[in-house]
C-alpha positions, 0 to 999 in steps of 0.5 A: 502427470505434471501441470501443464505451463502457460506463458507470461501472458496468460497469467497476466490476463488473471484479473482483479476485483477490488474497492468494494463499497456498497449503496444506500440501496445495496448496490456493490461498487467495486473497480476490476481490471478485466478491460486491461485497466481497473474500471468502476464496477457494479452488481446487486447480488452475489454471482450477478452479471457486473455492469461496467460504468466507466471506460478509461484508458487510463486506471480508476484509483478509487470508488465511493458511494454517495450516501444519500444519492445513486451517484458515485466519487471516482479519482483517475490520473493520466500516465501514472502520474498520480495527479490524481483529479476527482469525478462524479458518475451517474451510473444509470445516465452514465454521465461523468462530471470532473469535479476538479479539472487541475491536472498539475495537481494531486487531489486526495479524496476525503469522504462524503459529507452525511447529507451527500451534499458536499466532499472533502480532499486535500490536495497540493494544488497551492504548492506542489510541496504540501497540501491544503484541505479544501471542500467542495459541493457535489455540483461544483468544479474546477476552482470552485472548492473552499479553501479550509485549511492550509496546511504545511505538509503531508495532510489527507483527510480521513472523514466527516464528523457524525454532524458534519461540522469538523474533519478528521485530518491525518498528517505524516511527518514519516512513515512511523511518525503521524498526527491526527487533528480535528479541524472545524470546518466553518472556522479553520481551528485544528486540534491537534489530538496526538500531540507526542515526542518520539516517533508513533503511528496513528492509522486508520482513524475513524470517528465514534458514533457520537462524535466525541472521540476517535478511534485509531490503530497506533503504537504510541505507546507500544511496539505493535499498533493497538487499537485506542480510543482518542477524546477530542482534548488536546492542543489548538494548533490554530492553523501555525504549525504542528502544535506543541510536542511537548506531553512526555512519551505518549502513555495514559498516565504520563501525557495529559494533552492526548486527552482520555486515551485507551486500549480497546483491543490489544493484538498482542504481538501483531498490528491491530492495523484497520478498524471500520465503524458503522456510526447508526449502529455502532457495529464495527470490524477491525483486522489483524495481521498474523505474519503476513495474514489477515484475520477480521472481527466484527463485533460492536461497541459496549457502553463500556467502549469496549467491542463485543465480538460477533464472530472472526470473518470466515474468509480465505486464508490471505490478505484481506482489506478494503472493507465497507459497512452495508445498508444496516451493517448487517454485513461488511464487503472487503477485498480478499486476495491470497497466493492462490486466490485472485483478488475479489470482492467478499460480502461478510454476515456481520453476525455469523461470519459467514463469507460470500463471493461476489464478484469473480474476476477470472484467472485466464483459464489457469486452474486454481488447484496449479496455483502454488502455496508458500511456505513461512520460513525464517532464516539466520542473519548476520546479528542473529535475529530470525528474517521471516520469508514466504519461500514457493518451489514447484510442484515438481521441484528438483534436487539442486536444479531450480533456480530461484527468483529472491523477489525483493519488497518495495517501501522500504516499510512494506510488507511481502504478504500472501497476496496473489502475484501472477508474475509469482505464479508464472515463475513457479508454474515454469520450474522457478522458486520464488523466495520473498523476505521480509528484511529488517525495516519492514512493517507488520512486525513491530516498529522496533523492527522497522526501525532497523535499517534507518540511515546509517543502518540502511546496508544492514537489510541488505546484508539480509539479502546476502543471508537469504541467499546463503540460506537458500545454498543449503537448501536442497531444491536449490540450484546456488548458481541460478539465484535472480535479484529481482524488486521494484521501487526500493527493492530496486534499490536492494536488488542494486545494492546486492549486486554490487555489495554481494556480487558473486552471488547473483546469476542476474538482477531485475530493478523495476523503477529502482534508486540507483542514487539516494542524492539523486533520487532526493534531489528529484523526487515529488516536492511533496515527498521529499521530507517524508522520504528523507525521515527514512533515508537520511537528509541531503543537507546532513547525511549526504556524504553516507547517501553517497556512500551507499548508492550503487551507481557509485559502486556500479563497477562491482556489479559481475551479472546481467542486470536488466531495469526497468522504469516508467518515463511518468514515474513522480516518486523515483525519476526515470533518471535513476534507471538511465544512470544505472544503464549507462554506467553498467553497460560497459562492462556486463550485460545490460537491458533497459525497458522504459514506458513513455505512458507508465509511473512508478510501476505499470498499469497498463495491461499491454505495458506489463505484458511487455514487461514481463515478457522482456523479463521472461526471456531475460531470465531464460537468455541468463539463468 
C-alpha cells in the first residue's frame, strides 16, 4: 500500500523551532514559527508546554538572554527589509521595550555586556553603505546609543571581552576574505589581529576564558578552516582603515603580525566551521561538516590550549547549529534539522553526549516515516572534477517516468545541505525527485573549491548544471524530458542562465528572487553590499562589459521553456526590477508567469505568502511538466 499525498499546504504548515538559547535559571528560549511567523518562545523542561511571548506579524530574527537578568534581546524588521531594529522583552510582564526605533536602518546585534547592563551592535544608521559599532544601555532608546567605532565597511560585532572593556569586531571584505579586531571601547583603538595578503576566512570567533586571546575557525593558512587560537598582538588600525596588509601569506612562522597563532583542532578535509566557548568553565564545542553533515564535540580546554574531548553529541543525522552553553555548561542547546527531521531545539549532556528533544514543532500531521532520505551522489563534470549532490526519488519511483526538480542553491558560496525542506518533500510525496548539487563555488569543501567559479569563471558552475542533467538522463528513474530548473536568489540566477545557455534541456524554470542582470543587479542592490558582492562577481567599473556578457536578460531570446519568477517587492539584496525585466522580455515568446508580494524581501516568511507561492508553483509545474 502506497503513502498517501497531501497538498502544498500541509507541508508548508510543518513547522520549525530554532535559536535555542538558555537563561541564567534554565529557562530554554527558542523562536518557532507555529502562528505562520518565527515568534519568541519559552519552556523550562524538555517536552514542556511552550509559552509564546511575542506576537508579530512580522518575523522575529533572533533571541538572546540577558545574563544577569529574566529579560530578553529580540531583533524584528518589517516586510523582509532587514532593517532590522532591536528590542527588549520582559517575558513575565510581557512588556516589549524598542530599544532602537530608526526603521531606515539596519541594527546587527552584538551581544550582552557580562553585567547585563549594556549591548553592543552595529549598524548603518550614519551611512547606508558601512557600519558603525555603537553601545548602548538596557534602559535606553532611540539615539541614545554611544557611537564607538566608525567603521568603513562591512563590520558585526561578535562579543564582549571576559572584562567587558574591548569588543571583538569581524569585518568582511568578501565572502572568503575577513578580518578580526579588538576594539577598546572606552578609548575607540581597534587592533587589527588577522592582518593578511591573500583572501582567508575568519569565523565564528570567540574570545579565550581569560581574555588574552581568541579562538576562531579560518583557513588562512589551509584549504579547509581549522580551528586556531589568535593572541591579541597584531597592528593598531587606530580607527583609518584596514590597517597594514603587509605579514607574508598568513602561516605561523612566516607572519609575525598575527601574533602567537596556532591549530587547536584540524578537520582534516572538512571545515571545523563553529566553535562555542563557556568562559567560567572553560568547556567548549565545536562542529564539523562532513558533506553536508554535522558532527559536534564537547570537550574543554587543556592548560596546553589544547581540548579535551568528552564526547561527539548523539544528534540526528542532519545539520546542526545555533548552540548555547547552559547555567554550568554542563549541557549545550543546539537546533538540529535533517531531510527527515523538522527542525527543533536539542539539549546535549555535555559529558556523555546524550541528546534530548525539547521542543516539538509539529509536521501538519504528515508521518515522519514518509519523509524521504537522500542519497550523496557525485557526478562528472566537463573538466573532470566529482560535483557532490544530494539526489531523492520517491518511494514508489518508476522506471523512465518521473520528473525531476534540479533545485539550485543560492550564495552563490552556500551549501545545499540535508536540511528539512518541506517544498522538498511536497515534491517527492507527489511522484517528483529532487536533485540538489553542490556546484563549483560552494562552501563546505575547501576554498580552492569556492574559488572556482569567480568572475570570468562564473559560466563554469553552470555548466555543472548542464552535467547534472546529463547525468540524471542516465539515470533510469528519470524521465529526461521532464527535468525543472528551480533556485532562489543566486540559484535564480543559475536556473536563468540554464535555460538560456542549455535550453533544451529544460521542461520549465522556477527563479524565486533571482538576477536576471549582474549590472543591474550591482547597480541596485543595498548600499551596504555592494562591495562585498562585487568581490564575488565582478565590479561594474572593471569587469562591466563580461557582466553583461553573462546576464541572461541579454540572452533571454534563447530561453525555449515555461519560466515562472517569483520575487518579493521589499527584497534589499536583489531589487524586484530583476524579476520585472526577466518577465517583460521572456513573455514574448514563451509561457511566462510572475508572482510578486508587496509585504516580502529576499524570500518569503510569511506563512500565507509562501503558501501562495508554492501552490502557484505546484500547478505551474502540474499545467508544464
Amino acid at each position: 500500500m502506497s503513502d498517501p499525498t497531501y497538498d502544498i499546504e500541509r507541508y508548508l504548515n510543518v513547522r520549525s523551532a530554532h535559536s535555542a538559547a538558555f537563561a541564567p535559571d534554565g529557562t530554554l528560549a527558542f523562536l518557532m514559527d507555529t502562528t505562520g511567523t518565527p515568534q519568541v518562545w519559552s519552556l523550562d523542561e524538555a517536552g514542556a508546554w511552550p509559552a509564546q511571548h511575542t506576537f508579530y506579524e512580522e518575523r522575529v530574527t533572533f533571541v538572546d538572554w540577558s545574563p544577569e537578568r529574566r529579560e530578553l534581546a529580540f531583533g524584528m524588521d518589517e516586510g523582509g527589509n532587514e532593517r532590522m531594529q532591536l528590542y527588549r522583552l520582559d517575558p513575565d510582564a510581557g512588556v516589549v521595550t524598542e530599544w532602537t526605533g530608526m526603521p531606515d536602518a539596519k541594527h546587527r546585534w552584538g551581544g550582552w555586556s557580562h553585567d547585563g547592563e549594556q549591548f553592543a551592535f552595529a549598524s548603518n544608521r550614519r551611512d547606508e553603505s558601512v557600519f558603525d559599532v555603537y553601545v548602548q544601555g538596557r534602559d535606553e532608546t532611540g539615539d541614545e546609543a554611544e557611537l564607538v567605532y566608525e567603521g568603513d565597511g562591512w563590520l558585526s560585532v561578535a562579543g564582549w571581552s571576559p572584562d567587558d572593556t574591548r569588543l571583538l569586531v569581524h569585518e568582511a571584505h568578501a565572502s572568503f576574505d575577513h578580518d578580526l579586531h579588538v576594539l577598546d571601547v572606552e578609548t575607540g583603538d581597534l587592533i587589527h589581529l588577522t592582518p593578511h595578503t591573500s583572501e582567508a576566512r575568519f569565523q565564528s570567533p570567540e574570545w579565550a576564558p581569560d581574555g588574552d586571546g581568541v579562538y576562531v575557525c579560518t583557513d588562512h593558512a589551509s584549504d579547509t578552516l581549522r580551528l586556531e587560537r589568535i593572541a591579541p598582538g597584531g597592528s593598531d588600525r587606530g580607527g583609518d582603515g584596514r590597517g597594514d596588509e603587509s605579514g607574508g601569506d598568513g602561516n605561523r612562522d612566516g607572519d609575525a603580525a598575527l601574533g602567537d597563532l596556532f591549530v587547536v583542532e584540524d578537520g582534516g578535509d572538512w571545515n571545523v566551521d563553529g566553535v562555542v566557548v563557556d568562559e567560567d568553565t572553560t568547556r567548549v564545542a565545536y562542529s564539523r561538516n562532513v558533506d553536508g553533515y554535522t558532527e559536534i564535540t564537547v570537550g574543554e580546554f587543556t592548560a596546553a590550549d589544547r581540548i579535551d574531548p568528552f564526547a561527539e553529541a548523539e544528534l540526528p543525522k542532519g545539520v546542526a547549529g545555533g548552540v548555547s552553553f547552559g547555567p554550568d555548561a554542563d549541557r549545550l542547546a543546539a537546533t538540529v534539522t535533517g531531510s527527515t527531521v523538522n527542525a527543533n531545539a536539542y539539549v546535549v549532556d555535555v559529558k556523555t553526549g546524550e541528546a534530548s528533544r525539547w521542543t516539538h514543532a509539529a509536521t501538519a500531521g504528515i508521518p515522519e516515516e514518509t519523509f524521504v532520505e537522500p542519497e550523496l551522489v557525485h557526478y562528472p563534470t566537463f573538466d573532470g572534477r566529482e560535483i557532490p549532490a544530494f539526489f531523492s526519488t520517491p518511494d514508489d519511483a518508476t522506471d523512465g517516468e518521473t520528473p525531476v526538480v534540479v533545485d539550485i542553491h543560492g550564495g552563490p558560496e552556500s551549501q545545499r545541505r540535508p536540511s528539512f525542506n518541506a517544498v522538498k518533500q511536497y515534491f517527492l510525496n507527489n511522484g517528483y525527485g529532487v536533485f540538489e548539487p553542490n556546484v563549483r563555488g560552494s562552501s563546505g569543501y575547501g576554498k580552492a573549491y569556492a574559488h572556482l567559479d569567480d568572475v570570468e569563471r562564473r559560466m563554469d558552475s553552470v555548466a555543472d548544471i548542464e552535467a547534472a542533467v546529463e547525468w540524471l538522463h542516465d539515470h533510469p528513474a528519470v524521465d529526461p524530458d521532464r527535468i525543472v530548473a528551480m533556485g532562489g536568489s543566486y540559484g535564480g540566477f543559475m536556473v536563468l542562465a540554464a535555460m538560456t545557455e542549455y535550453p533544451d534541456l529544460w521542461a520549465a524554470g522556477v527563479d524565486i528572487v533571482g538576477i536576471a542582470s549582474f549590472v543591474t543587479f550591482l547597480k541596485n542592490t543595498g548600499d551596504w553590499r555592494r562591495e562585498l558582492r562585487e568581490a564575488e562577481y565582478g565590479s561594474l567599473a572593471d569587469d562591466r562589459e563580461f557582466l553583461e556578457s553573462i546576464s541572461p536578460i541579454n540572452h533571454v531570446d534563447e530561453i525555449a521553456a515555461p519560466l515562472f519568477v517569483l520575487h518579493g517587492a521589499n527584497d534589499p539584496r536583489v531589487p524586484v526590477d530583476e524579476a520585472e525585466q526577466i518577465v517583460e522580455e521572456a513573455s514574448e515568446h514563451v509561457p511566462t508567469k510572475k508572482l510578486i508580494f508587496e509585504d516580502e524581501g529576499h524570500g518569503f516568511s510569511k506563512l500565507e505568502n509562501r503558501i501562495e507561492a508554492y501552490r502557484a508553483v505546484v500547478e505551474f509545474l502540474h499545467e508544464h511538466v
